[in-house]
ZAPA-5618 format. One record per atom (N, C-alpha, C): x, y, z. Coordinates in Angstrom, 2 decimals, always signed. Example, Ala and Ser with C-alpha at 12.3 -4.5 7.8 and 13.67 -1.06 7.14 Angstrom:
2
+---------+---------+---------+
!      c1 !      c2 !      c3 !
+---------+---------+---------+
!  +13.19 !   -5.69 !   +7.80 !
!  +12.30 !   -4.50 !   +7.80 !
!  +13.20 !   -3.30 !   +7.80 !
!  +12.85 !   -2.25 !   +7.08 !
!  +13.67 !   -1.06 !   +7.14 !
!  +12.90 !   +0.03 !   +7.87 !
+---------+---------+---------+
END
This chain:
81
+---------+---------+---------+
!      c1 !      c2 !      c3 !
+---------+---------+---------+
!  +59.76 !   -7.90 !  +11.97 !
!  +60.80 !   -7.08 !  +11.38 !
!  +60.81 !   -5.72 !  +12.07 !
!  +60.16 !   -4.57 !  +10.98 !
!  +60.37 !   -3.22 !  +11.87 !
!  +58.95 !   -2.96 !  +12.46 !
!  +59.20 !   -2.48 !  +13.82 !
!  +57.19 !   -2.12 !  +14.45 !
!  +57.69 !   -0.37 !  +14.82 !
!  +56.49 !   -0.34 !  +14.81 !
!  +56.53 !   +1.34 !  +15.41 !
!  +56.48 !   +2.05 !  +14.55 !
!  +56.26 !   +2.08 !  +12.82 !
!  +56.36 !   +3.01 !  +12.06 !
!  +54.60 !   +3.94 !  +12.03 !
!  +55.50 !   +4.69 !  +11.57 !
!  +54.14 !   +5.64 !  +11.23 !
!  +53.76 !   +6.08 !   +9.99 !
!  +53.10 !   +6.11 !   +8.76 !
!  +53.42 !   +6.18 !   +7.73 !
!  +52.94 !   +7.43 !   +6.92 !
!  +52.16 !   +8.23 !   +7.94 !
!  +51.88 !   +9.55 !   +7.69 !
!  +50.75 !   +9.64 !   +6.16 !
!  +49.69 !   +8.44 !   +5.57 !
!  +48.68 !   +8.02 !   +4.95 !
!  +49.12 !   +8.24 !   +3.59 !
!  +50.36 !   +7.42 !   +3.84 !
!  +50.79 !   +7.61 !   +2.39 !
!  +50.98 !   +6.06 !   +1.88 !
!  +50.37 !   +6.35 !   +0.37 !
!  +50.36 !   +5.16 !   -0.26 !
!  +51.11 !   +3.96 !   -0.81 !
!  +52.29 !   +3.48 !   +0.45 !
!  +53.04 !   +2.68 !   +0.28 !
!  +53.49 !   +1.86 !   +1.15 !
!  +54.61 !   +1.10 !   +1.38 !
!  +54.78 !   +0.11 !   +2.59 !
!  +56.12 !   -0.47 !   +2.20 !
!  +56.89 !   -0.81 !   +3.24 !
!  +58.16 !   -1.50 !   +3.83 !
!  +58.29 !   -2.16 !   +3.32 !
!  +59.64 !   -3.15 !   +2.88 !
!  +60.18 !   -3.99 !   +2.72 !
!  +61.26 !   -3.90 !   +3.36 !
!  +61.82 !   -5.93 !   +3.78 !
!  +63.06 !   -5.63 !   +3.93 !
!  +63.54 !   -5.82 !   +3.17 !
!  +64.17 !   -5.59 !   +2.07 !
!  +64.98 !   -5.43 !   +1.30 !
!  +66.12 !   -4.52 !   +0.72 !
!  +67.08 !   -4.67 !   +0.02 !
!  +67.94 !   -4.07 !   -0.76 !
!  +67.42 !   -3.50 !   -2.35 !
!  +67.95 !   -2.46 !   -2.22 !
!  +67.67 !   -1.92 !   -3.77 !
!  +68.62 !   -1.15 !   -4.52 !
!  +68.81 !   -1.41 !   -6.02 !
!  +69.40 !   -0.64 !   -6.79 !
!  +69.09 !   -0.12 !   -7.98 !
!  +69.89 !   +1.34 !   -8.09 !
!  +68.93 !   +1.55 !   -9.67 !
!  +69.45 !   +1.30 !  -11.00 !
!  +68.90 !   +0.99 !  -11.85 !
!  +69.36 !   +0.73 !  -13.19 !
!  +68.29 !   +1.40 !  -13.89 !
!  +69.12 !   +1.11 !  -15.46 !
!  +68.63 !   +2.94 !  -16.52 !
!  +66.82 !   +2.03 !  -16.72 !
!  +66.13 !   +1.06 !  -16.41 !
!  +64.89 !   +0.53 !  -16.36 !
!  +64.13 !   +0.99 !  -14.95 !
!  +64.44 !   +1.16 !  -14.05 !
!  +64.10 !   +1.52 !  -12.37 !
!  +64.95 !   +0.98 !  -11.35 !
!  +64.58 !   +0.69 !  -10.37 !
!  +64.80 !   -0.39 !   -9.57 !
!  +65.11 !   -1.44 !   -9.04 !
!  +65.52 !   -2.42 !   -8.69 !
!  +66.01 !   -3.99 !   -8.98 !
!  +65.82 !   -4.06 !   -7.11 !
!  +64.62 !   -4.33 !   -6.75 !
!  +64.28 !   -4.80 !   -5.21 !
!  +65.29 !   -6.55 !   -5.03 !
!  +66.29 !   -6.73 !   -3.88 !
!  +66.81 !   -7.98 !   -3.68 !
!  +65.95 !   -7.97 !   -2.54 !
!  +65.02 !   -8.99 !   -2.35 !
!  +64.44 !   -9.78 !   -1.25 !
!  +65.41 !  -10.47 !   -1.12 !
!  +65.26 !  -10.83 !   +0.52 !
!  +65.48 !  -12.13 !   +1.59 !
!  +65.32 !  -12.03 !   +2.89 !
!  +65.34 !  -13.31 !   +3.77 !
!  +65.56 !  -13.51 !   +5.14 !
!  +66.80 !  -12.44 !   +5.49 !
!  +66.67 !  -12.20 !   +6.34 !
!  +68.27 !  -11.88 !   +7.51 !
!  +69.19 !  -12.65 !   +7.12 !
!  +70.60 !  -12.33 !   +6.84 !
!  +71.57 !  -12.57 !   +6.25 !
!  +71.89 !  -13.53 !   +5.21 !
!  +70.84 !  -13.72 !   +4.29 !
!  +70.38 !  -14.35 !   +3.02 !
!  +71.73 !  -13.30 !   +2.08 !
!  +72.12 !  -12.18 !   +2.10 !
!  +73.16 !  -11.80 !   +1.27 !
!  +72.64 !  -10.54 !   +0.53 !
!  +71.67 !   -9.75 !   +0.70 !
!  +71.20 !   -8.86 !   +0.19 !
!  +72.28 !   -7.76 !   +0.09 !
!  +72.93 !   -7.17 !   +0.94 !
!  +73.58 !   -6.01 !   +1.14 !
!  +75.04 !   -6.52 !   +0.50 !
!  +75.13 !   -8.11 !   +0.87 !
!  +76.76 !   -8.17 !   +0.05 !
!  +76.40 !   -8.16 !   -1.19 !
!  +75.09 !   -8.61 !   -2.30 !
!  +75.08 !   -8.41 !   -3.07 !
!  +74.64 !   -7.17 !   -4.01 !
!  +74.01 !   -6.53 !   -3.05 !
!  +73.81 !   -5.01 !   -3.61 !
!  +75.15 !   -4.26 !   -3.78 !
!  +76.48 !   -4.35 !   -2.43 !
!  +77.67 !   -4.04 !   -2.58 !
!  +77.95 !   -4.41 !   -3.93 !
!  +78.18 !   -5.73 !   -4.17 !
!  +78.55 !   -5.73 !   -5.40 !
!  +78.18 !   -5.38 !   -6.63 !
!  +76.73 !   -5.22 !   -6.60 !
!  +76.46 !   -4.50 !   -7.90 !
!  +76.67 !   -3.35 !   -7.87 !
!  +77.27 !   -2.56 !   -6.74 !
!  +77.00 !   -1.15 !   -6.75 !
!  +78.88 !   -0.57 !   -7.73 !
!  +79.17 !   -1.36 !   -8.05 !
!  +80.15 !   -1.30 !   -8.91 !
!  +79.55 !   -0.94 !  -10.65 !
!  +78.21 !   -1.14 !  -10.72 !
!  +77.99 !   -0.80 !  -11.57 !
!  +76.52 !   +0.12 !  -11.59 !
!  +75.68 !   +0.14 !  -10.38 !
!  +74.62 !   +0.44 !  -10.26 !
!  +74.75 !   +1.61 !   -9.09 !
!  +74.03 !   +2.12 !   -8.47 !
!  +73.66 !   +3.21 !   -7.71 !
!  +72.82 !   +2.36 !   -6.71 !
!  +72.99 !   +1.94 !   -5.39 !
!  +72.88 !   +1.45 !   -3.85 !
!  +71.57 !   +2.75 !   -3.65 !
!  +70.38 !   +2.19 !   -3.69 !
!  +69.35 !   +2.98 !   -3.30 !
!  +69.33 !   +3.02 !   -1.53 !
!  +69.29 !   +1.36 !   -1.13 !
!  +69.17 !   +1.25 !   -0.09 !
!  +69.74 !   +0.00 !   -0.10 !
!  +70.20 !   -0.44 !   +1.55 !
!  +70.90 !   -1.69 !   +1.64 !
!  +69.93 !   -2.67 !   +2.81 !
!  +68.91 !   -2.41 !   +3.13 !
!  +68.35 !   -2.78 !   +4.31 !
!  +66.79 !   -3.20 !   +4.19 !
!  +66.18 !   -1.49 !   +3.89 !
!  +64.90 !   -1.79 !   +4.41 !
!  +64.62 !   -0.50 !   +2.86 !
!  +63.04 !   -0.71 !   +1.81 !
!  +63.16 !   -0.17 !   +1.33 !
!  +61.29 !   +0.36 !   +1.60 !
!  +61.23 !   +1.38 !   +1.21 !
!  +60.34 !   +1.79 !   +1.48 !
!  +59.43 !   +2.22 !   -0.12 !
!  +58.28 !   +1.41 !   -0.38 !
!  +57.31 !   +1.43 !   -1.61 !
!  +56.54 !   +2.28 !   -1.50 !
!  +56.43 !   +3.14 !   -2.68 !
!  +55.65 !   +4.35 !   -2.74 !
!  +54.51 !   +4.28 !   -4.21 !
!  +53.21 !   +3.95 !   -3.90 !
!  +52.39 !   +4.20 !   -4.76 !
!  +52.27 !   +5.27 !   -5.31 !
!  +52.25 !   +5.72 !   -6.46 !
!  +51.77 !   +7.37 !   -7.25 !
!  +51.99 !   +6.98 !   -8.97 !
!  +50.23 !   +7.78 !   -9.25 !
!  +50.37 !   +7.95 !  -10.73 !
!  +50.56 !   +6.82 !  -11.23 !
!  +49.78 !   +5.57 !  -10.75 !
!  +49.29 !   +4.63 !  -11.29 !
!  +51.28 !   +3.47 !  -11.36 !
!  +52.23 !   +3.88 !  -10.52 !
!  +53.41 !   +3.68 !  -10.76 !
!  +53.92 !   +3.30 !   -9.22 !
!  +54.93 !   +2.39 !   -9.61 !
!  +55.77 !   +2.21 !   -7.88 !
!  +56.99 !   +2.43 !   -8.14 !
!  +57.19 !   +3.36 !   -6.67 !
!  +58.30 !   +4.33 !   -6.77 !
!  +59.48 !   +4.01 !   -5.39 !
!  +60.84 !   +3.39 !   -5.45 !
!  +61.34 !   +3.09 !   -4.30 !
!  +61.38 !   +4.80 !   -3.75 !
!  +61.11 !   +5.08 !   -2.25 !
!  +61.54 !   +6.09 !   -1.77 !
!  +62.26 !   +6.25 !   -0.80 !
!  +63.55 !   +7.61 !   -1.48 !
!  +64.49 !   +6.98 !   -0.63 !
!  +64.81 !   +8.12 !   +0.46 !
!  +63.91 !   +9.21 !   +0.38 !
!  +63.87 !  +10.15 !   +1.48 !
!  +63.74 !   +9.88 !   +2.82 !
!  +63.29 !   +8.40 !   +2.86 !
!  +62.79 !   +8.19 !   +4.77 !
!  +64.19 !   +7.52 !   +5.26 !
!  +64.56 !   +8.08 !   +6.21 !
!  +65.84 !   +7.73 !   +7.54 !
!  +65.27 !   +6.62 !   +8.48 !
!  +65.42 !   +5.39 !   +8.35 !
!  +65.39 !   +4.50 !   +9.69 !
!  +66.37 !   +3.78 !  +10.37 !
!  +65.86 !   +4.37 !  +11.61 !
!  +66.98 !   +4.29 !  +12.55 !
!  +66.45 !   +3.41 !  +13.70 !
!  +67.08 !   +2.55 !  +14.23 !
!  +66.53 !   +1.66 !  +15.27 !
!  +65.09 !   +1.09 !  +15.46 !
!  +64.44 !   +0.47 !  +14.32 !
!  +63.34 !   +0.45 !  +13.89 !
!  +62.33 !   +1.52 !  +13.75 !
!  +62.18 !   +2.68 !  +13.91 !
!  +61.67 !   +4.09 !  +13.70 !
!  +62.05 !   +4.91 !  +12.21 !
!  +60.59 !   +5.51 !  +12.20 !
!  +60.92 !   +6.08 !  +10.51 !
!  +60.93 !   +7.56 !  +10.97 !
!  +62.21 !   +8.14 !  +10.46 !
!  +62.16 !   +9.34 !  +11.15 !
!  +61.69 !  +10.40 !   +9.99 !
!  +61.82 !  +11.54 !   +9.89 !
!  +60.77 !  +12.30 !   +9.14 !
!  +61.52 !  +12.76 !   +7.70 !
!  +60.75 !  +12.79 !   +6.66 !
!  +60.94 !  +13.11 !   +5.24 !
!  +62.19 !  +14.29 !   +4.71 !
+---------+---------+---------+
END
């Protein structure tokens, strides 16, 4: 999937996936490459908030997992916070 990241020793890790938020957290859509993640995040985003459509990035803290949506990736590279 993505190589070359750097993760700056922070307590979390990649997915490819889609995400959206609802008034509970998060709702991670796993799949393969064009399994439908992003058409179906589109569509929920009629009712939900489109965290990310691609690649989501998991953030451990405070005993809790947190999608974070501050990191920019661009051509497999995580560019800075």
């Amino acid at each position: 999937m993505y190589k070359n990241f750097e993760i700056n020793n922070r307590n979390g890790f990649f997915l490819h996936a889609a995400s959206v938020l609802c008034r509970e957290g998060a709702i991670l859509l796993l799949g393969h490459s064009g399994s439908g993640k992003s058409t179906l995040s589109g569509m929920l985003s009629k009712h939900f908030e489109v965290l990310r459509d691609d690649c989501v990035y998991l953030l451990y803290s405070n005993q809790k997992w947190f999608v974070e949506i501050n990191h920019n990736i661009k051509a497999g590279y995580l560019e800075g916070e």
